[in-house]
N, C-alpha and C positions, 0 to 999 in steps of 0.2 A: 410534439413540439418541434418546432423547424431547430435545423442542425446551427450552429453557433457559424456567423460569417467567417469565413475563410476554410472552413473541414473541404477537404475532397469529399467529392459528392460519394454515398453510397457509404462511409464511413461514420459511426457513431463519436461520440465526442469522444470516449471513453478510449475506444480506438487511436483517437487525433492524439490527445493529450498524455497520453501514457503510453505510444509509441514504442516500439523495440529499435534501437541502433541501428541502422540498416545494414549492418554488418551482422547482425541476428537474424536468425531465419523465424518463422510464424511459430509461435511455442504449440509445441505439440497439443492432441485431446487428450484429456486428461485419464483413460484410461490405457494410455500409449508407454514404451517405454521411454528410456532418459536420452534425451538428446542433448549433446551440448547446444550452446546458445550464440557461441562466438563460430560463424560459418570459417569451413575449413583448418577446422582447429580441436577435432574429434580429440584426442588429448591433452586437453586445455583443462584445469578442475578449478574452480573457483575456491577461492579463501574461503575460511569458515566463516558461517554468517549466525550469530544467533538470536533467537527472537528479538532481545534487548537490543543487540543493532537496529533490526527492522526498526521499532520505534523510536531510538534514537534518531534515527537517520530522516523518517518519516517526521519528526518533529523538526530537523535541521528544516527538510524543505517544506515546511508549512507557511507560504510566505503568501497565499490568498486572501483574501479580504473577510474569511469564514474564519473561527477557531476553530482549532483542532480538539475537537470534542470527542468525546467516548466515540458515538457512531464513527464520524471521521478516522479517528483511530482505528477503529475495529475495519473498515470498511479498506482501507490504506493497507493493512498489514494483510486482508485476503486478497488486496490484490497483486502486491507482492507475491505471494503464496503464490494464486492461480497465474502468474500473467509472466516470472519472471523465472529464471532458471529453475530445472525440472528439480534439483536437488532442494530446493526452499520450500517443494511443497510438504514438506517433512517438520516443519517448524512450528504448525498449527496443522490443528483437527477442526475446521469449521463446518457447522452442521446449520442446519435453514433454522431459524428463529425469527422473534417479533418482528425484529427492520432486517431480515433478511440476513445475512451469514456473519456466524457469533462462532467464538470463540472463549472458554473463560481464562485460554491461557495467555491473549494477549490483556488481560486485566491481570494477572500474577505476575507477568514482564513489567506493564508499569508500575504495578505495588514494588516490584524491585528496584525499579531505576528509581523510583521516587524513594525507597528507603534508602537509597546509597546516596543520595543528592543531586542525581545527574538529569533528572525530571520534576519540574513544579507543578503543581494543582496552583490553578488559575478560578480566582471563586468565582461565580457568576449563577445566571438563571442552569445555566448546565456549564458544570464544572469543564475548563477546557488546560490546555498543557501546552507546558513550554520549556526549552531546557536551561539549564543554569548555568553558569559559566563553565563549570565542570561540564558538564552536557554537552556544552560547545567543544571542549578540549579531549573529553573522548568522541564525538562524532567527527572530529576533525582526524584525530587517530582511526579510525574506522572507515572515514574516506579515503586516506591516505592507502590505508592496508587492501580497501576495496577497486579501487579507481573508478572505471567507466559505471560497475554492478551500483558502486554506493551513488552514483549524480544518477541514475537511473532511478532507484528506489526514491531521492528527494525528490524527483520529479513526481513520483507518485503524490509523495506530500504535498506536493504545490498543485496539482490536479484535486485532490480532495480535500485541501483550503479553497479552491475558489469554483467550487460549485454549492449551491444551495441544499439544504436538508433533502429537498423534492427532490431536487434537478439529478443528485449524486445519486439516491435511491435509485429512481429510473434508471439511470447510465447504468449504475449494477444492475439491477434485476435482469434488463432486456439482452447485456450479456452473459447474466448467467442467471438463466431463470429457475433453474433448478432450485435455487435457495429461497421462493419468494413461496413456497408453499406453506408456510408457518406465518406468513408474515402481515402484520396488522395494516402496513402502509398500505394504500390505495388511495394513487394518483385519480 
């Protein structure tokens, strides 16, 4: 499918849209060791970040015209994991399944934020998620505590609100096909 108007040529959307800070260097392969993420700044450690943020945070920036559905969700928080500082990837075990990289521990993060109130179950044909006022006042606490790391990770959110069921699959798989060996999709 042609690249969305405006990407730099040779660049997947995936790539455009979830961007590192240019103050980031290219996150390492992932059988590499830990680099930091902020250039020139080898002892710099990032705040704690825990699952529950991720999804917090990912629901703050969900502001596409998709809900932020289980897939969405799921799909948001591995790219967190794979795409954003080397220490997150510790947060989640994702392994290749039906639509591609699953995890059941970001379903036990939202079963938590939803029993503490700070996550809504949104009914629909697939159930999708939004935060509550509470939601809003600890992911604002979480931004706060985060800075640049948490507007990054929303960005993820608002990258996979405003791509289509298809569209988002593809953009995963094609960079990271590894995970697409289990998996039922076929574009």
């Amino acid at each position: 499918m042609k690249d969305d108007p405006g990407e730099p040529p040779g660049q997947s959307a995936l790539e455009c849209s979830i961007a590192r800070d240019p103050r980031r260097p290219a996150q390492p392969p992932s059988n590499s060791s830990s680099t930091p993420l902020l250039s020139g700044s080898a002892d710099v450690t990032s705040p704690t970040l825990t699952p529950e943020d991720v999804l917090l945070l990912l629901a703050d920036g969900a502001t596409g015209p998709y809900p932020l559905d289980p897939v969405r969700l799921m799909k948001g928080a591995f790219l967190v994991g794979e795409r954003g500082r080397s220490e997150w990837r510790s947060l989640f075990r994702f392994e290749a399944y039906d639509y591609g990289p699953f995890d059941t521990g970001v379903y036990v993060a939202r079963d938590a934020l939803v029993g503490r109130g700070l996550l809504e179950i949104i009914p629909g044909r697939y159930d999708s998620y939004g935060l509550t006022d509470a939601g809003r006042e600890r992911a604002a606490d979480v931004t706060e505590r985060l800075g640049t790391d948490a507007e990054w990770i929303k960005r993820v959110g608002r990258y996979v609100t405003s791509r289509s069921f298809e569209r988002l699959l593809r953009d995963v798989y094609a960079a990271h096909p590894d995970y697409t060996v289990r998996s039922r999709f076929r574009s």
